[in-house]
C-alpha positions in Angstrom: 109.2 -58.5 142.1 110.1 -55.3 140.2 107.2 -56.8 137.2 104.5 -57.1 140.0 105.0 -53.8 141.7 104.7 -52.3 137.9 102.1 -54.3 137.1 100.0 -53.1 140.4 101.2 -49.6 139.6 99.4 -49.5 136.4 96.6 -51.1 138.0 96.2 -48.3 140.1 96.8 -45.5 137.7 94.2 -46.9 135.5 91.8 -46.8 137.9 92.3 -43.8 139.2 91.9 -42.4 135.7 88.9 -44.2 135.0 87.4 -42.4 138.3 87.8 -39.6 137.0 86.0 -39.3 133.7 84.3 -36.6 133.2 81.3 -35.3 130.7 80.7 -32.3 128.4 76.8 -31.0 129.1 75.9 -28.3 127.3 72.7 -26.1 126.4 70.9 -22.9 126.1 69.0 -21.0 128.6 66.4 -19.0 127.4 63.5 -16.5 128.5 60.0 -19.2 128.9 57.8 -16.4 127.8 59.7 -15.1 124.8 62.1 -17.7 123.7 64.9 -15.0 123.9 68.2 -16.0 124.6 69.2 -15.4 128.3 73.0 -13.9 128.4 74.9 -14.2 131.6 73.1 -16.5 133.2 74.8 -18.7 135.8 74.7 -22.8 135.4 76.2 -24.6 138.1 76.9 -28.2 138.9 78.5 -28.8 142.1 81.9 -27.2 142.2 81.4 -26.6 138.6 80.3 -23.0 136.9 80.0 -21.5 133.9 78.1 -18.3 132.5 75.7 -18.2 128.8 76.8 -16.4 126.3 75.1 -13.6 124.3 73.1 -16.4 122.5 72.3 -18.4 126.0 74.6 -20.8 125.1 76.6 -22.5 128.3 78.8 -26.0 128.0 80.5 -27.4 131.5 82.4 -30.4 132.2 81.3 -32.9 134.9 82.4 -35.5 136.6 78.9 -36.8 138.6 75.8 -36.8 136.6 73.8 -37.3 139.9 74.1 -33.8 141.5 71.4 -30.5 140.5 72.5 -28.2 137.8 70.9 -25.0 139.0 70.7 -22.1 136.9 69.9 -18.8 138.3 69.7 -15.5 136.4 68.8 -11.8 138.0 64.8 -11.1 137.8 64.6 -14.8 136.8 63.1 -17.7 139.2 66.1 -20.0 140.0 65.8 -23.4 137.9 66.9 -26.8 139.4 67.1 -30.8 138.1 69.7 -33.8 138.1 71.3 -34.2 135.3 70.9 -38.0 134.7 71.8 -38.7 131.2 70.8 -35.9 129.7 73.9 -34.2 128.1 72.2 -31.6 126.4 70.3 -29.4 128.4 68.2 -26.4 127.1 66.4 -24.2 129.4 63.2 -22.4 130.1 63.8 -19.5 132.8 60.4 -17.8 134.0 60.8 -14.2 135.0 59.9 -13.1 138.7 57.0 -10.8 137.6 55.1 -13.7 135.5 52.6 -16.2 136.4 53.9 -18.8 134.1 
C-alpha cells in the first residue's frame, strides 16, 4: 500500500511541476521614429513586470504565452499583442506627438 501511495505521490508532484513551466521572453523596446533605445519602459504580462534598461533591453519569465504583453512608456502610445511563440520580442514604441 505504502508503494502505491508513493507512487501516486510522485504522480502528482510531477504534474504539478509540469504545470508550472515557465518561459524566458525577452527584447528591446525602442523609439519607432529614431530607433533609440527606450529606458524605463514598462513590459507587463499578466501578473508579470519588468522595466528596460538604459539600452531598452527587458527579459521576464512567464508562465502562459496566451495573455497581452503590454508595454507602455510616458509620452509613448501604449503597445499591446499575445505573445504566442514568439520569445523574443523587440519593440517599436510611437511617440504621442507623431503621426506614425
Amino acid at each position: 500500500m505504502n508503494k502505491k501511495l508513493t507512487s501516486i505521490a510522485t504522480a502528482a508532484l510531477l504534474v504539478l511541476i509540469a504545470g508550472c513551466s515557465s518561459i524566458e521572453i525577452k527584447g528591446v523596446v525602442r523609439d519607432k521614429p529614431t530607433g533609440n533605445p527606450l529606458s524605463s519602459a514598462t513590459v507587463s504580462v499578466g501578473k508579470e513586470s519588468t522595466s528596460t534598461n538604459a539600452m531598452g533591453a527587458y527579459s521576464l519569465e512567464i508562465s502562459d504565452t496566451s495573455e497581452a504583453m503590454i508595454v507602455n512608456a510616458p509620452g509613448y502610445y501604449m503597445y499591446s499583442k499575445t505573445i504566442g511563440q514568439d520569445k523574443i520580442n523587440d519593440i517599436d514604441l510611437v511617440p504621442r506627438d507623431s503621426d506614425q
